[in-house]
C-alpha positions in Angstrom: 90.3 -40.5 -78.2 90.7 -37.4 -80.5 93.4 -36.9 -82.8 95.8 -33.9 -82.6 96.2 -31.5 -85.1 99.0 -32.5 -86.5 98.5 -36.6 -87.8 101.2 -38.5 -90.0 99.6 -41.5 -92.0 102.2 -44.0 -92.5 100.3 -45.6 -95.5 102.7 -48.7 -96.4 106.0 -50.0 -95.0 107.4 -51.2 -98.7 110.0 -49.2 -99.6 112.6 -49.5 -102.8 115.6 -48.0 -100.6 117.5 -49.6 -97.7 118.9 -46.7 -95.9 121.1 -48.1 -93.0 119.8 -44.9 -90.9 116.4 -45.5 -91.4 114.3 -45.1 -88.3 111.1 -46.5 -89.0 109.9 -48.5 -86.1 108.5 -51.4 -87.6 112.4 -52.7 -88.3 111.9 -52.6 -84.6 108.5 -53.9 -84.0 107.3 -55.7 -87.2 103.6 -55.5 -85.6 103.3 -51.9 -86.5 103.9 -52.3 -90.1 101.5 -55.1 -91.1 99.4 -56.7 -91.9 99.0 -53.1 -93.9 95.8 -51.1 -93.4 93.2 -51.8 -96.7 92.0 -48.3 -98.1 88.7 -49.0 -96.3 90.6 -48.7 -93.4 92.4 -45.5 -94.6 89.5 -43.3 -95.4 87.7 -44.4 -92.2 90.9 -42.3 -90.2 90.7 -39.5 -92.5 86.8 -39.3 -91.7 87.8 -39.2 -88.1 90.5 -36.6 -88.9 88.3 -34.8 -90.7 85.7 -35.3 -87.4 87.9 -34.2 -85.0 89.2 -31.1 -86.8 92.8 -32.4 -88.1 94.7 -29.7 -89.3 97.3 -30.8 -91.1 98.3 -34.4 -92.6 101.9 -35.8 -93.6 101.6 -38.8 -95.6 104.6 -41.1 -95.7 106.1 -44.7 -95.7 108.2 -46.3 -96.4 108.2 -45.1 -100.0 104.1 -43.4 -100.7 104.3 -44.3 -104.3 104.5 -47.9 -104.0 101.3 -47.8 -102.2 98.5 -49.0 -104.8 95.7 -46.9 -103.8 97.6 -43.8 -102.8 96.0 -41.6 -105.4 92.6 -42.6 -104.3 93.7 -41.8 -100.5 94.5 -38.8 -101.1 91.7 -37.7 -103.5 89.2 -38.4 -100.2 91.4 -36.8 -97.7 91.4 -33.5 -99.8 87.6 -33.8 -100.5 86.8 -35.0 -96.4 89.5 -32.1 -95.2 89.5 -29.4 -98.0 91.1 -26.9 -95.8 93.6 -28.8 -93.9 97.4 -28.8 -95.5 98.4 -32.1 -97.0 101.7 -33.3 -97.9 103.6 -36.5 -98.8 106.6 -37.4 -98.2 108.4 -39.4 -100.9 112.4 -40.6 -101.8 111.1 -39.2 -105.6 112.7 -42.1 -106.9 109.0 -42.9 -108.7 108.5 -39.1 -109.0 108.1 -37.6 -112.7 106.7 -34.5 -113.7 103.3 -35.1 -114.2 103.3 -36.6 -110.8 104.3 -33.1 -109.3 102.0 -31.4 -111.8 98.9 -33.7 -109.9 100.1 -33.0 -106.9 99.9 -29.7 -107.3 96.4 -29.6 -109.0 95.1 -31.9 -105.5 97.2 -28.8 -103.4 99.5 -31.6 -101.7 102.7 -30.0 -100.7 106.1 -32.2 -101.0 109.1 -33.2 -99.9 112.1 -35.7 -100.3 115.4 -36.1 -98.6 119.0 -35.7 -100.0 120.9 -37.7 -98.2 124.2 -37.6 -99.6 126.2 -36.9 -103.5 129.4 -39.3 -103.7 127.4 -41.5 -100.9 124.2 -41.4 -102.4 123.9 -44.9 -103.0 125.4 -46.1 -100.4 123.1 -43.9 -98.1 120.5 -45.3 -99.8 120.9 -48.7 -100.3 121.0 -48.7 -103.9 123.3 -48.0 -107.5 121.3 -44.4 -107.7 123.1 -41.0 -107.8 121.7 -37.9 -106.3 121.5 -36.5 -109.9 118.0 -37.1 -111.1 116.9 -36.0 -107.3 117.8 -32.3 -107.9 116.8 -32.5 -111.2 113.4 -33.1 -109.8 113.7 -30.9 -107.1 114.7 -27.8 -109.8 111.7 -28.4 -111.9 109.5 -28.8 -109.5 110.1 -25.3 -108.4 109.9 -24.1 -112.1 106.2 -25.7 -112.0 106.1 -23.3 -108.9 105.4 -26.6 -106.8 108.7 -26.7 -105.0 110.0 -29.2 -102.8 111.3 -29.3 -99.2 114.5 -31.4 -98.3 115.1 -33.1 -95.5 119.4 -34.9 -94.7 120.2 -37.2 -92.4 123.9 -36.5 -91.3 125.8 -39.7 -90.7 129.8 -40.4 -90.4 129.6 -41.5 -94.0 128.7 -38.7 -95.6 129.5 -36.1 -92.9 132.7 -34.8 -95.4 130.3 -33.6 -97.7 127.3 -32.0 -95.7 128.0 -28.5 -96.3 127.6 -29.6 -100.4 124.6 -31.2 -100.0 123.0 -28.8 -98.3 124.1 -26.0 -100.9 123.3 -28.6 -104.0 119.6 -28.3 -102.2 119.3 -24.9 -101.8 120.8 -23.9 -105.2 118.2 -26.3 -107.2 115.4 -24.4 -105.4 114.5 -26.6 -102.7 111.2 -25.0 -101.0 113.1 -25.2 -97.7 115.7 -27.7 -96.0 115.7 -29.8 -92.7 118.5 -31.2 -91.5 119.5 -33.9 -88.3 122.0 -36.0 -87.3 120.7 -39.8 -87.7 118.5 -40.5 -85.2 118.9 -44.3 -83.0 116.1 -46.3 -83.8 114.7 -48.8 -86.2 117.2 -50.1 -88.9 119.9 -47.5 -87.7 120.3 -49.3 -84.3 122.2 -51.8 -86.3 124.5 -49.3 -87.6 126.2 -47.3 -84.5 129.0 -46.8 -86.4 127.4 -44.2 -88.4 126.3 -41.7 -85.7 127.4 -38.5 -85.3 129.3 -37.2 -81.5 127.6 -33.8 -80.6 130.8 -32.0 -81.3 130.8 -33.1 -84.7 126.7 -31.7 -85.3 127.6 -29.0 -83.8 130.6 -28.5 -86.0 128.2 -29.5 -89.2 125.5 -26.5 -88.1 128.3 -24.1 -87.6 129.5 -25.0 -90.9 125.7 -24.6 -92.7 125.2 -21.5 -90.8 128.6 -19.9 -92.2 127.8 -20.7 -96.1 126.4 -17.7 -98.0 122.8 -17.0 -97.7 120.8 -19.0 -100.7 117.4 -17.0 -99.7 116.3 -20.7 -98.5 114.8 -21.6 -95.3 115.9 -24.3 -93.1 116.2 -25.8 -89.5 118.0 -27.9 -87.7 116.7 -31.5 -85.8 118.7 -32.1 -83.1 117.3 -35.1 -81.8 120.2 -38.2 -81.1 117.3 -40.4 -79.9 113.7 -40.0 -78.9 113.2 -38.8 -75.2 110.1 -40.8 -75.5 111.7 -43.7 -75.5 111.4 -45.9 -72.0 113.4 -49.1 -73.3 116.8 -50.6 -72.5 118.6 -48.9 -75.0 117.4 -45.6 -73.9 119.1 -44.8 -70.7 122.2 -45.3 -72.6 121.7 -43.1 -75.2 120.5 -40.5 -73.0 123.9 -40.6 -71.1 125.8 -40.3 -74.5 123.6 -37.9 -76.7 121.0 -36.1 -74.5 121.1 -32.4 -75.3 121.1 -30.0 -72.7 118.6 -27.7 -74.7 116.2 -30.0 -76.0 112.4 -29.1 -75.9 109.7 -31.2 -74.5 108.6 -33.9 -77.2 104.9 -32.6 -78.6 104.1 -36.6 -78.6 100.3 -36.9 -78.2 99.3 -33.2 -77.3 99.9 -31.6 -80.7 100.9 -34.7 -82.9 99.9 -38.6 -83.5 100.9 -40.9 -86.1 98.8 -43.7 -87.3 101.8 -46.9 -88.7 101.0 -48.9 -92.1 99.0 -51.6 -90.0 96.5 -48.8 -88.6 97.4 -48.8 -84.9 97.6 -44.9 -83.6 101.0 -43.9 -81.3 101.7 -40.7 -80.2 105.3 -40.2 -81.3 106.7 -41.2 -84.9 109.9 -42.6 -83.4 108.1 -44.8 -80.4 106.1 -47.9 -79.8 
């Protein structure tokens, strides 16, 4: 089998945040996450990335800079794949400057989410504040490395998405993504926090009316994955499926390899 273009690399399921809306399958299907891929294991998929002509590689997690050997990782993906575009994915809660300064010397683009200011902590499972976030995010474009942004709407901090997106764009995020939580892994045990589609709908009206920041961003509007073919599935298709939605690029374009080294073709199925 070849690997499409477009590969994530889940590199290590340990993560210092306990997001209830986290999606990560492995809350679902423990197999996928461990026992964790050694770095052996690691460099042998980027040489068959490299082989079959990836063209671009997300690195995430759980939380990237927990993983021991990350730098190492990444140092042979950029030598086996020097013209491919590399990024990582990281809450920045282990960020620091001369962590952004290295990864812009190794040409590894980033990005973080912001998933809510007065619900910060409690979006994230932790005592933080969004503070030292942006504070990251604004020097990181004055190192002219900037970062991208991603938020996961959810009823909690729904009141204050218009803010959040505008704290993101004003600190000089590279560009923003935003989505409604998604229904999978750890967020299956919190329905209480997903959005209606009147109420996304209302929160991309509301984006799209807020003055122009000069900052890119796009909207997810996936409720559930259409990939899906388990129980849960035909029930959240009867509540959430959107009329519009595109074919899922699952295994034509895109792959994902989890933390314990077994491919799938979509990041939010088994």
């Amino acid at each position: 089998m070849r690997f499409p273009r477009h590969m994530t690399l889940e590199l290590t399921a340990k993560c210092n945040f306990r997001c209830p809306y986290c999606y990560c399958l492995w809350h679902e299907f423990p197999q996928i996450g461990k026992p964790e891929l050694d770095t052996a294991g690691w460099k042998a998929i980027l040489d068959t990335c490299a082989s079959d002509g990836v063209e671009d590689i997300l690195f995430t997690g759980g939380e990237t800079l927990m993983h021991p050997d990350l730098f190492p990782i990444l140092s042979y993906a950029r030598r086996r794949l020097p013209r491919a575009a590399l990024s990582l994915f990281t809450n920045a809660s282990l960020l620091d400057e001369s962590l952004i300064k290295r990864f812009k010397r190794q040409r590894i683009r980033l990005a973080t989410s912001l998933q809510g200011l007065a619900t910060y902590g409690a979006m994230t499972g932790t005592r933080r504040t969004f503070r030292r976030l942006l504070v990251l995010v604004a020097r990181a474009g004055e190192l002219h490395w900037p970062i991208s942004v991603s938020m996961t709407i959810t009823k909690a901090n729904l009141h204050e998405a218009t803010d959040m997106f505008a704290a993101a764009a004003l600190s000089g995020a590279a560009s923003i993504l935003v989505g409604p939580m998604m229904a999978g892994g750890r967020a299956l045990a919190h329905p209480e926090l997903m959005l209606s589609r009147a109420e996304w709908n209302a929160t991309k009206d509301a984006i799209r009316a807020l003055p122009d920041c000069g900052v890119p961003f796009t909207f997810c509007d996936e409720f559930f994955c259409e990939c899906r073919n388990d129980q849960p599935a035909a029930r959240l298709r009867r509540k959430w499926r959107d009329p519009n939605h595109k074919p899922c690029p699952a295994g034509r374009d895109f792959g994902v390899i989890g933390p314990a080294g077994h491919f799938r073709s979509c990041l939010h199925c088994g």
